[in-house]
Every structure is written in structure tokens, then in C-alpha cells.
C-alpha positions as semicolon CSV with decimal commas, in nm:
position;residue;x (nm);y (nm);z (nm)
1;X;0,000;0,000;0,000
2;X;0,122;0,320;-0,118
3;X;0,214;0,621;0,171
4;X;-0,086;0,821;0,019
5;X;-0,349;0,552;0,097
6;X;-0,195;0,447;0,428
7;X;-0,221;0,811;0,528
8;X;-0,618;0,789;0,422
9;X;-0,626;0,472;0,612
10;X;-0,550;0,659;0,918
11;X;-0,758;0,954;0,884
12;X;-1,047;0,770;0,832
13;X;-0,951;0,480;1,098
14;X;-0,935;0,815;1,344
15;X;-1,300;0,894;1,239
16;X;-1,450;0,554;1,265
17;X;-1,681;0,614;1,534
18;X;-1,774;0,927;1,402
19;X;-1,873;0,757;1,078
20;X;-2,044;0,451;1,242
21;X;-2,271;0,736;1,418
22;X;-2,323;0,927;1,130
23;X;-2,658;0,957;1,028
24;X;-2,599;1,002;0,644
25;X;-2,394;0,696;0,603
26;X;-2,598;0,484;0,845
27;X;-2,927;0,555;0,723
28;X;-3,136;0,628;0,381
29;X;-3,298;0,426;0,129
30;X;-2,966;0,391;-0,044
31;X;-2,854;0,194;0,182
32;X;-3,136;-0,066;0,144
33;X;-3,106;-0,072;-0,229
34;X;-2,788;-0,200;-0,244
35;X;-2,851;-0,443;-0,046
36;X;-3,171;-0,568;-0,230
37;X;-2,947;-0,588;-0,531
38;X;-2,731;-0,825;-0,343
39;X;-2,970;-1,038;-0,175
40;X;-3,016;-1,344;-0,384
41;X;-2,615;-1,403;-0,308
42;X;-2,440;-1,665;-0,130
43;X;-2,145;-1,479;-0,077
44;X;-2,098;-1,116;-0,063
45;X;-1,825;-0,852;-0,046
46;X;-1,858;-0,542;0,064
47;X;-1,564;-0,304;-0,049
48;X;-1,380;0,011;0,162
49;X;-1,715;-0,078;0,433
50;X;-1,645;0,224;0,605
51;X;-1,835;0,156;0,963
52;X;-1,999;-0,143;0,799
53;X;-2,354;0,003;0,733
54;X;-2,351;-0,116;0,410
55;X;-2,218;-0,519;0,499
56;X;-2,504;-0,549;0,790
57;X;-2,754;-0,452;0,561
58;X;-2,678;-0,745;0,333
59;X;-2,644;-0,978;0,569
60;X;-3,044;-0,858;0,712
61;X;-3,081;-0,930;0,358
62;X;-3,057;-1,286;0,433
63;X;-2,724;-1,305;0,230
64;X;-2,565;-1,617;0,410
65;X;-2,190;-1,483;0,412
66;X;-2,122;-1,107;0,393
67;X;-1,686;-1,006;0,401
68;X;-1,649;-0,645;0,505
69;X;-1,313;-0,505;0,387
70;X;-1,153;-0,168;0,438
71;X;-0,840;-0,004;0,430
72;X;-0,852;0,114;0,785
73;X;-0,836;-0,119;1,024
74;X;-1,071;0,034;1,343
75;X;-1,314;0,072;1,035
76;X;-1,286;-0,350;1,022
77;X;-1,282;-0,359;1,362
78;X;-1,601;-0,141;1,385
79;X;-1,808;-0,322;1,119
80;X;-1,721;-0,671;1,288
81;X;-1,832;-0,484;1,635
82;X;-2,158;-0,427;1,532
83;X;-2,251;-0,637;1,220
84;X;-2,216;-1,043;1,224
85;X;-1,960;-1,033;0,958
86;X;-1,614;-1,111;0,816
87;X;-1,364;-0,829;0,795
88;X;-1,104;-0,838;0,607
89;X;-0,805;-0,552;0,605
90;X;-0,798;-0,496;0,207
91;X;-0,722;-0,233;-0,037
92;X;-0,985;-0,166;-0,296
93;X;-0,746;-0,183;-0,549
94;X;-0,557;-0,463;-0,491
95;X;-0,840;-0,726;-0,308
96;X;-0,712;-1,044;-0,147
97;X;-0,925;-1,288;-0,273
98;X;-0,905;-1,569;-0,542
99;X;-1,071;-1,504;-0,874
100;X;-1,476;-1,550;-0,900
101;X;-1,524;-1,601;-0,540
102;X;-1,801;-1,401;-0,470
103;X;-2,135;-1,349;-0,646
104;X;-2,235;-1,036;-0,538
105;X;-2,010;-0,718;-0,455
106;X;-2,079;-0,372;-0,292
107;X;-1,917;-0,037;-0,246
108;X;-2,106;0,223;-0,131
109;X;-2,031;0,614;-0,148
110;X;-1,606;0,553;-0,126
111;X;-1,517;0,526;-0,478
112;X;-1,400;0,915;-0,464
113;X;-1,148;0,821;-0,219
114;X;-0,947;0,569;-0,484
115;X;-0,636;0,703;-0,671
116;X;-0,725;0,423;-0,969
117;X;-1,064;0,412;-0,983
118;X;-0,968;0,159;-1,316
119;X;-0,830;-0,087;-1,080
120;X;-1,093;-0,095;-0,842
121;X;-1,325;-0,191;-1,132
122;X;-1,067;-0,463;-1,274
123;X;-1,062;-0,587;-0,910
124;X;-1,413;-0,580;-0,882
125;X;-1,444;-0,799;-1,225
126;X;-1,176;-1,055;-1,160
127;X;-1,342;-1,144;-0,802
128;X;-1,671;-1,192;-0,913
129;X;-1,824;-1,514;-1,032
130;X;-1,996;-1,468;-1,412
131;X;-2,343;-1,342;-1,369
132;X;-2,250;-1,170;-1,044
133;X;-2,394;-0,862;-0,904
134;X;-2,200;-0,526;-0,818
135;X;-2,407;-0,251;-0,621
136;X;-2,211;0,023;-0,663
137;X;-2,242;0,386;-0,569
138;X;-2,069;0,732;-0,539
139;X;-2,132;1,095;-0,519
140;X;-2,088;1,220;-0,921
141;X;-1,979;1,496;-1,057
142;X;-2,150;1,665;-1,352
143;X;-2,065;1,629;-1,744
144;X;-1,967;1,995;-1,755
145;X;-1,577;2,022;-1,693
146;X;-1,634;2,414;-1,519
147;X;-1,900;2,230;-1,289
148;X;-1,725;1,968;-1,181
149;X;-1,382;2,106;-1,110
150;X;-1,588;2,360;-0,862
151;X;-1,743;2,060;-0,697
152;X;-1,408;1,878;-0,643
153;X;-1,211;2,224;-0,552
154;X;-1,449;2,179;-0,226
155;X;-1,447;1,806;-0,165
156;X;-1,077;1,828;-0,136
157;X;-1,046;2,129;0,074
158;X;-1,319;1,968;0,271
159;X;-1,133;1,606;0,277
160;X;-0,780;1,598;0,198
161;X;-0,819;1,257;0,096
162;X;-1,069;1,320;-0,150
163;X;-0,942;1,234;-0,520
164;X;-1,230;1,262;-0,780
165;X;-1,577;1,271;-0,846
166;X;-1,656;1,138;-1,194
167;X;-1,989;1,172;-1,365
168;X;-2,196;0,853;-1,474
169;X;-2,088;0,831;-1,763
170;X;-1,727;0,819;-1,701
171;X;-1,856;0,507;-1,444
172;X;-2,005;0,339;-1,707
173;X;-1,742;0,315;-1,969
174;X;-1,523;0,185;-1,687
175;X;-1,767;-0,070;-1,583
176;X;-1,838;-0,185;-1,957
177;X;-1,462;-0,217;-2,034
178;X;-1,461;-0,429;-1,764
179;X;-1,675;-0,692;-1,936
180;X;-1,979;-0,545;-1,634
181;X;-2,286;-0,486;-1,783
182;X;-2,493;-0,204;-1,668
183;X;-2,813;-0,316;-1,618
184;X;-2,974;-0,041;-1,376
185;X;-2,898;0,329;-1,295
186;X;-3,067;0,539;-1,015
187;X;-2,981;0,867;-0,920
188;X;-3,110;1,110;-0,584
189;X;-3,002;1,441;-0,419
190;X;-2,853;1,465;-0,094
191;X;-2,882;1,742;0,053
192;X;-2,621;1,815;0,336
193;X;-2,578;2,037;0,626
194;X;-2,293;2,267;0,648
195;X;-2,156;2,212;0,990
196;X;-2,234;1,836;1,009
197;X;-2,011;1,802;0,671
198;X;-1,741;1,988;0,776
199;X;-1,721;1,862;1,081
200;X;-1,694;1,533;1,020
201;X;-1,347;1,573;0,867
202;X;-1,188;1,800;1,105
203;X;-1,259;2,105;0,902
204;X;-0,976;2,383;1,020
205;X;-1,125;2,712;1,044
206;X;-0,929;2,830;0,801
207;X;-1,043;2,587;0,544
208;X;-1,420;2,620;0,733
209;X;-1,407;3,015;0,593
210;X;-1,237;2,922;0,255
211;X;-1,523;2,666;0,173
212;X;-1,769;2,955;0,271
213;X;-1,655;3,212;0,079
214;X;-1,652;2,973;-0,216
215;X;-2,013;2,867;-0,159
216;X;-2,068;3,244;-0,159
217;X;-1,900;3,342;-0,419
218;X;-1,972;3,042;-0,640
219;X;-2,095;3,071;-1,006
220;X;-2,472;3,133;-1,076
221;X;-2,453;2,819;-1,258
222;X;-2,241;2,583;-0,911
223;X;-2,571;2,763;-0,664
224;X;-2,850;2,604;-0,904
225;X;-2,676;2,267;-1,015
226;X;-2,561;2,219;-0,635
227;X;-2,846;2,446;-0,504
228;X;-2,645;2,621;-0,272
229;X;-2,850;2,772;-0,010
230;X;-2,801;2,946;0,298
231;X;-2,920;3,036;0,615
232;X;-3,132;3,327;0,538
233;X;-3,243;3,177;0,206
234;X;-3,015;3,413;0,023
235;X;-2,719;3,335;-0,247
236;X;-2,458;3,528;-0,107
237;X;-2,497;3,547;0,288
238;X;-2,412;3,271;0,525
């Protein structure tokens, strides 16, 4: 493992709790649908599990044998805590496990955090069986170039170990070059909270004013797309 992802294996490994309490990655319907996708499985995998939200809710999906892995190991630790499942210290890239040796797969919302998304995908292919089931998803970014480099300008400020947000269709040519067929594509707003999100990753103040001057001083076009609002319902007061 690389000095850049062990250093994102510690920040979030310091935040584990913080994530297993978290109400936007514990919750939500998202959650659920992933794991419906998965349930007719024997054997899933559930990749970068974070607090493991995502690997209980397959195994209450009556999948028999659910494997949590994650970079971090108090995320592992977490998700075996409070989930009956198998967890497994792995890098999403590079995933200990024979070839075809699970039929169903997961990763939910961590995708942005990989330096080669193209690996994770390869990885992703080689370990499951033919006619196997990935339930995969990520924040996106938008088609337009100006668009998305404002959304990722503030992930990473945000996040130091945020890489990239890719739109759909950048997912989908992975996936297909892959030999994955896409079969089904949903997509919902989430609408988060200022303080909540910034807090979560240790925001400095500093970086806290930076991200709210950009919010407030974002592009007509960055407020609707991202509908930027704030606490007076204006577009340029916080």
C-alpha cells in the first residue's frame, strides 16, 4: 500500500466512530437498495465498508456470508463490532481474494477516495463469479468540466483525501470495459448540512471560511446545479 493511501487509512480509521454514528452513512434508502441488489447471493463482499452500514444490511438481507473489507483497520474492527460479519483488512485496489469467489459485490459512497478508480473496477471484475452482481455507488460529478472542477475544488479542501468525483458516464465506460454490464442506474439528491459536513473531517477554520466564501462566491450556474442555499435563504450570505 502506497504512503498516500496508508495516510487515508488513518484519517479515516481516526474517524470511525464518528462515521459509524453518522446519520448520512448509516441511514437512507440507499442503503437498502444496495442491499436488495445483493440479496439473492451466497457470498458477498462489501468493499472500503467504512463503519460497515452497508455489509449489515446485506447480511439482514438474508445473504448467508457477507466479508467487510476496508483499508482502515478500526473501520474493520467497527463493522465486525456491530454487524455479524467477516472483515477483512484490504485495499480496494488490490483485493485479497481468489478469482470468481463471490457473487455479489458492494461499495457504497467511497469510490472518490481511490487514486485508480480503473483498478478498483478490474478488481471488482476478476473477483466476481460470471453473472455476479455489483451494487455500486458514489457521489458524481456533472458532465460539464467548469462544474465539476468547482465541486471537487471543495471536496478536497473539505477532505484531503478526496481524489475525484466522476460523472456517470465516465462510471459506465469503466464498468463496460470491464466486461460489467450495466443493467440499472438510479440517481437522488442529498442534501447536506454545512456544519455536520465539515465537521466530520476536522474542518480547520481556516479551510471552514475558505469553503464559505466559495459557496458564496460560487458561479450562478455551481448555486442552481448544487443548489447552494443558505441560512437566510439568500445566495450570497451565510
Amino acid at each position: 500500500m502506497s504512503d498516500d493511501k496508508r495516510r487515508t487509512a488513518a484519517h479515516f480509521g481516526d474517524a470511525a466512530e464518528s462515521y459509524f454514528e453518522s446519520e448520512v452513512h448509516r441511514l437512507g434508502d440507499d442503503r437498502e437498495t444496495l442491499a436488495a441488489w445483493c440479496r439473492d447471493a451466497t457470498r458477498a463482499l462489501d468493499i472500503a465498508t467504512g463503519a460497515g452500514h452497508t455489509a449489515g444490511a446485506i447480511d439482514e438481507a438474508g445473504v448467508p456470508s457477507v466479508v467487510a473489507t476496508d483499508a482502515a483497520p478500526q473501520m474493520v474492527a467497527t463493522a465486525v463490532r456491530e454487524y455479524p460479519v467477516t472483515g477483512v483488512v484490504a485495499d480496494a485496489e488490490r483485493l485479497p481474494f481468489a478469482d470468481e469467489s463471490f457473487d455479489a459485490a458492494a461499495c457504497r459512497i467511497a469510490a472518490h477516495h481511490f487514486p485508480d478508480p480503473e483498478a478498483f473496477v478490474a478488481e471488482v471484475a476478476r473477483v466476481l463469479e460470471p453473472g455476479g452482481v455489483l451494487a455500486f455507488e458514489d457521489n458524481v460529478a456533472p458532465d460539464d468540466d467548469e462544474l465539476a472542477a468547482f465541486l471537487n475544488g471543495v471536496e478536497r479542501l473539505r477532505d484531503p483525501t478526496h481524489v475525484e468525483l466522476y460523472p456517470v458516464s465516465q462510471w459506465r465506460a469503466w464498468f463496460e470495459d470491464a466486461g460489467l454490464s450495466v443493467e440499472t442506474v438510479e440517481t437522488a439528491k442529498l442534501t447536506l448540512e454545512f456544519d455536520p459536513w465539515t465537521e466530520r473531517t476536522g474542518v480547520s477554520p481556516a479551510d471552514r471560511a475558505e469553503l464559505e466564501r466559495r459557496f458564496r462566491e460560487a458561479p450562478p450556474a455551481a448555486k442552481e446545479v448544487f443548489e447552494v442555499e443558505f441560512d437566510d435563504g439568500s445566495d450570497d450570505e451565510a
